[in-house]
N, C-alpha and C positions, 0 to 999 in steps of 0.2 A: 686308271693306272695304265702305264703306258709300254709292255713288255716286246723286245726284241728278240725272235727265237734264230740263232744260227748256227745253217746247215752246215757244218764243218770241211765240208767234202766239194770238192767239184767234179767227180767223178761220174759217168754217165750211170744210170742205173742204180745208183748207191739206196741200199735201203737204210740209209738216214736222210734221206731225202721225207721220206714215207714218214720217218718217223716224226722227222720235223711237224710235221703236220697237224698231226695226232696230239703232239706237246703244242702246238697252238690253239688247238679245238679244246686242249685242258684251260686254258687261259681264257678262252670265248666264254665257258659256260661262267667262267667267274664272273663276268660282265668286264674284264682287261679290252682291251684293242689291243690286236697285235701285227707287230710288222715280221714277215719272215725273209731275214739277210741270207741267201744262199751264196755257197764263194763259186757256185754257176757260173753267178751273174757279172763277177770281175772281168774285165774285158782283157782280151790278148796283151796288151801292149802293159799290162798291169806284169804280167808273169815273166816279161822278159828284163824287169830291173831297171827300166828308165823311169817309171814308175816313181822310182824315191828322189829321181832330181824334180819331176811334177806330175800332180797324178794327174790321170784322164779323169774328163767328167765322169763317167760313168763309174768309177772308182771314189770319186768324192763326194759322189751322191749316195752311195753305199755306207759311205764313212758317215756323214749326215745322217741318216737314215737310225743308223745306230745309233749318235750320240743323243739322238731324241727322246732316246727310252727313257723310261723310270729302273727301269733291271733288264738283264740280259741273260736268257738262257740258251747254254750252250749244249750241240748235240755234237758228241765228237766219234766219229768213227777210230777202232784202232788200226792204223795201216803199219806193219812191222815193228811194232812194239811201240808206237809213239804217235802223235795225232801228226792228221797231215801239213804237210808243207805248205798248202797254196790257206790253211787256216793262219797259222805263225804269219805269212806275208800280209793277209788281212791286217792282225795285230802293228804290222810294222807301219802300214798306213792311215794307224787310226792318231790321232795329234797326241803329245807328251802336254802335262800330265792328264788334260780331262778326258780321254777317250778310257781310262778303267778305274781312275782317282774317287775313290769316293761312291761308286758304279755296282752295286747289287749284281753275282753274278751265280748261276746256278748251272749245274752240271751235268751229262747223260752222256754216259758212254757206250760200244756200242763194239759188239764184232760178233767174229763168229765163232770163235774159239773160247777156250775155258776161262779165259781173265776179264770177261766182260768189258772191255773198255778200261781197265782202274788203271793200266799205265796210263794211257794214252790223258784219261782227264786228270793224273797226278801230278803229268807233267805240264798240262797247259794250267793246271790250277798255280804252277807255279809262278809261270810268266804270268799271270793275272795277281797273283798276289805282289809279283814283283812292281806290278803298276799299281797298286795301293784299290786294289777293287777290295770290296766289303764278300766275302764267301761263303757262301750259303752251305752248311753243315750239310744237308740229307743231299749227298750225289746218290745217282741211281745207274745202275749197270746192268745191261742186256748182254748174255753171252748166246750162244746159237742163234743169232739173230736171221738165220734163214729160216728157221721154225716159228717164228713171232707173225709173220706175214701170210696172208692168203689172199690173192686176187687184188694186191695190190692195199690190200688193210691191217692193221694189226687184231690179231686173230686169239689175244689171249686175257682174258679178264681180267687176271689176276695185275698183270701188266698195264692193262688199261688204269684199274684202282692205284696203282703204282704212281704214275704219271699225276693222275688226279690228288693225290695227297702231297706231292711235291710241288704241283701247281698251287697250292693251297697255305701251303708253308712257306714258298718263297714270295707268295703276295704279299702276306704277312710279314717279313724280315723286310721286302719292298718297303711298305708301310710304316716299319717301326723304323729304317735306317732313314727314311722323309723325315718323319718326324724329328729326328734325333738332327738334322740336318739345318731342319727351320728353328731349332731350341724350341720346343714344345718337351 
């Protein structure tokens, strides 16, 4: 199985960056392969909107890259009550309908404040739903996510088992939504 983990943020320093990580080494131990989509790696001339008359390669190798998965999880920081912008333009460059039609998608939200991310992935869960992506019931939500982190690692157990039961369930819904996919 073949999982896509994206880093929501392009933000320098962003500890969803960190956390991407950590939800990918959730998905290694399962024996998954996984790819991590950071919107880093979007190039300049992607954020300035010429972008939607043609992408740049290096935007459409990103877009590739994702449509390759088997399921897609998402790590979304909250930035002012709502996920970020340069994540939505991602979306807008992915193709109508197969870039979420059909597409296993799983959730983690993430800030520093008391609402753990749950606007932020309610409202991208929504434009995801809006593309007919299949959504994975257990989102998860890290609030004080400056305390989650030590020296650059996630520093809390309990959070770690967290990660790894979600990892575990959405292989699973991966799995059954194949199935249901090929009529088996």
């Amino acid at each position: 199985m073949h999982i896509v983990v994206v880093c929501g943020t392009n933000r320098d320093g962003a500890l969803s960056r960190l956390l991407t990580q950590e939800v990918a080494e959730s998905y290694r131990r399962l024996d998954c392969t996984v790819d991590l989509v950071d919107m880093a790696e979007l190039p300049p001339e992607t954020l300035s909107g010429s972008a939607y008359q043609e992408q740049p390669k290096a935007t459409a190798a990103l877009v590739e890259r994702f449509l390759k998965s088997d399921g897609a999880v998402f790590v979304i920081p909250e930035y002012n009550g709502s996920f970020p912008g340069v994540l939505k333009l991602f979306v807008d460059m992915l193709p109508y309908p197969e870039g979420f039609d059909n597409r296993p998608c799983a959730f983690i939200g993430l800030s520093a404040g008391q609402f753990q991310g749950l606007r932020a992935v309610e409202q991208f869960q929504g434009v995801a739903g809006y593309r007919n992506a299949h959504l994975f019931p257990r989102r998860l939500f890290i609030g004080d996510s400056y305390s989650k982190f030590v020296d650059g690692k996630l520093a809390d157990d309990e959070l770690t088992d967290r990660l790894l039961k979600q990892a575990e369930g959405f292989a699973n819904f991966v799995r059954q939504i194949g199935e249901k996919a090929n009529g088996c």
